[in-house]
VONU-807474 format. One record per residue (C-alpha): z negated, y negated, x. Coordinates in nm, 2 decimals. Each point is the difference from the previous one (the first is absolute). Layout:
BEGIN
+--------+--------+--------+
!      Z !      Y !      X !
+--------+--------+--------+
!      Z !      Y !      X !
...
+--------+--------+--------+
This chain:
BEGIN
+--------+--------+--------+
!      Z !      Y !      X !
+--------+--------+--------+
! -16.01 ! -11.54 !  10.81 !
!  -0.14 !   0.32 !  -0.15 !
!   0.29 !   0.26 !  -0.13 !
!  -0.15 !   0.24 !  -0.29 !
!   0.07 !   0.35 !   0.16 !
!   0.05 !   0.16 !  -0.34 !
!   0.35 !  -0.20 !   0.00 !
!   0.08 !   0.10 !   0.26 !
!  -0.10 !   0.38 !  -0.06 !
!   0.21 !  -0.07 !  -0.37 !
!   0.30 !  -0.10 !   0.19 !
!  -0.03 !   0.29 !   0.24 !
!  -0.01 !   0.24 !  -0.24 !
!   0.29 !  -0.20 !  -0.23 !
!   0.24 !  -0.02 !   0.31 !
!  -0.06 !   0.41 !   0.07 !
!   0.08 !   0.08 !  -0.41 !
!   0.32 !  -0.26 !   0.01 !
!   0.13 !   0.17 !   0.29 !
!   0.07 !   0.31 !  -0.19 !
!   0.14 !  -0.20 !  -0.30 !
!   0.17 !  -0.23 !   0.11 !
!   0.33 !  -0.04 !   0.31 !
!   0.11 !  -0.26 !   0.19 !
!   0.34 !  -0.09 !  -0.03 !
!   0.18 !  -0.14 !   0.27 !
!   0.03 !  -0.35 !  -0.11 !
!  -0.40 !  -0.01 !   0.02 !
!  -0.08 !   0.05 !  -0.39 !
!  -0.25 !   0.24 !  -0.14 !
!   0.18 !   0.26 !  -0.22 !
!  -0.20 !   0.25 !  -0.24 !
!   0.16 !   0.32 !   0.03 !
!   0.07 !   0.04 !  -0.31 !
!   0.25 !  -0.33 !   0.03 !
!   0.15 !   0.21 !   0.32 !
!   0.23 !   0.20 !  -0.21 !
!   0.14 !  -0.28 !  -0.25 !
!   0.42 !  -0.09 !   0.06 !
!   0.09 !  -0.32 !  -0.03 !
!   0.40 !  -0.03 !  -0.04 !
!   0.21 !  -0.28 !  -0.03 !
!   0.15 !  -0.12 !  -0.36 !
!   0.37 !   0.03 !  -0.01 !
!   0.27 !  -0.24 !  -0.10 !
!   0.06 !   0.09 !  -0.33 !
!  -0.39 !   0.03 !  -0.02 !
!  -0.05 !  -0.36 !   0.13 !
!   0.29 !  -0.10 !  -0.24 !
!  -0.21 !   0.17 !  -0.33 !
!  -0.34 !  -0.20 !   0.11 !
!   0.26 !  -0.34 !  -0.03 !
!   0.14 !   0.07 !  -0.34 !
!   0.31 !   0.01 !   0.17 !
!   0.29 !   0.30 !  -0.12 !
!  -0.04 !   0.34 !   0.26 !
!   0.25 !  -0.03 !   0.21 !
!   0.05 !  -0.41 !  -0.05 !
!  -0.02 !  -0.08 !   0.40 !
!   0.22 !   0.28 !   0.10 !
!   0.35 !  -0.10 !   0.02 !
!   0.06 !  -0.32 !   0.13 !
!   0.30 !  -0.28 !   0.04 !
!   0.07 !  -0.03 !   0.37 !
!   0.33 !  -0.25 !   0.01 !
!   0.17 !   0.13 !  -0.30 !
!   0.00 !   0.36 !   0.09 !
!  -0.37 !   0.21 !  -0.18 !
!  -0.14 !   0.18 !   0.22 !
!  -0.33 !   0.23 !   0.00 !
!  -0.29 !  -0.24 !   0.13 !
!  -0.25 !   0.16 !   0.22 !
!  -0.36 !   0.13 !  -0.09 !
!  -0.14 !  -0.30 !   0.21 !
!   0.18 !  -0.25 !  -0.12 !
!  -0.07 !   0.10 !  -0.37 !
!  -0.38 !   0.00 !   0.06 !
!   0.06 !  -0.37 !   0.15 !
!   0.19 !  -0.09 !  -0.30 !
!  -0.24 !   0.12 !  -0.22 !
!  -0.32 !  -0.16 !   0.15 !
!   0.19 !  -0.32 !  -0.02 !
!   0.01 !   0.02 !  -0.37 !
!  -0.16 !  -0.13 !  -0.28 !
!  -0.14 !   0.27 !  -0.25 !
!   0.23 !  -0.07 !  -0.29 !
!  -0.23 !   0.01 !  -0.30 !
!  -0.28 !  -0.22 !   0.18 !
!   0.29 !  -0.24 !   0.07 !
!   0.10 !   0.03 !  -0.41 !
!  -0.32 !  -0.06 !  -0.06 !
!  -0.16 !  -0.27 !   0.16 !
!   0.34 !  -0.15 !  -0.16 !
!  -0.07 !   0.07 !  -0.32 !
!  -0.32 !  -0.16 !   0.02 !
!   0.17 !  -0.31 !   0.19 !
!   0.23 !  -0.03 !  -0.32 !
!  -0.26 !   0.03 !  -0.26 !
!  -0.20 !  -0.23 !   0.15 !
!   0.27 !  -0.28 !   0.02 !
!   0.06 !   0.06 !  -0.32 !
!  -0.34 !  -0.10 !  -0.12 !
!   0.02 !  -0.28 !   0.25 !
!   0.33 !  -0.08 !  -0.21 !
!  -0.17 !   0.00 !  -0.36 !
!  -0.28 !  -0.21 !   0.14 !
!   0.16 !  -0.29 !   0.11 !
+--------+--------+--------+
């Protein structure tokens, strides 16, 4: 098999323009520098707690045998991704109710 040697010149030329644009990160992917310089941080608890419809500060204090006590950063985060978003919850109720309610008058 035949390979087209203007490809190959393309890709040549391609991989010589990329290597100025573009780094490779450790992990093996292809970054464009301009990428290079975004910060990536991670969300906080009360942050977490906001994108849940949940109160700030609603995970923070918690009831450890009788006695409340501050509850630890990691253990709030765990809490949190083990909730249910409140107003998706009150929703998908609210539909469940109207729609045994119609069942209701129907039959």
């Amino acid at each position: 098999m035949i390979k087209d040697k203007s490809q190959t010149i393309l890709a040549t030329i391609y991989k010589e323009n990329a290597k100025s644009m573009i780094k490779r990160k450790k992990w093996g992917l292809l970054v464009p520098d301009e990428l290079e310089e975004l910060k990536y941080r991670k969300l906080t608890p009360i942050e977490c707690e906001r994108l849940q419809t949940m109160p700030d500060n609603y995970t923070a204090m918690g009831n450890y045998d009788g006695v409340i006590k501050e509850v630890s950063n990691t253990q709030r985060y765990k809490a949190i991704g083990n909730s249910w978003t409140v107003d998706v919850i009150a929703h998908i109720f609210t539909s469940l109710s109207e729609m045994l309610t119609n069942e209701k008058k129907k039959a």
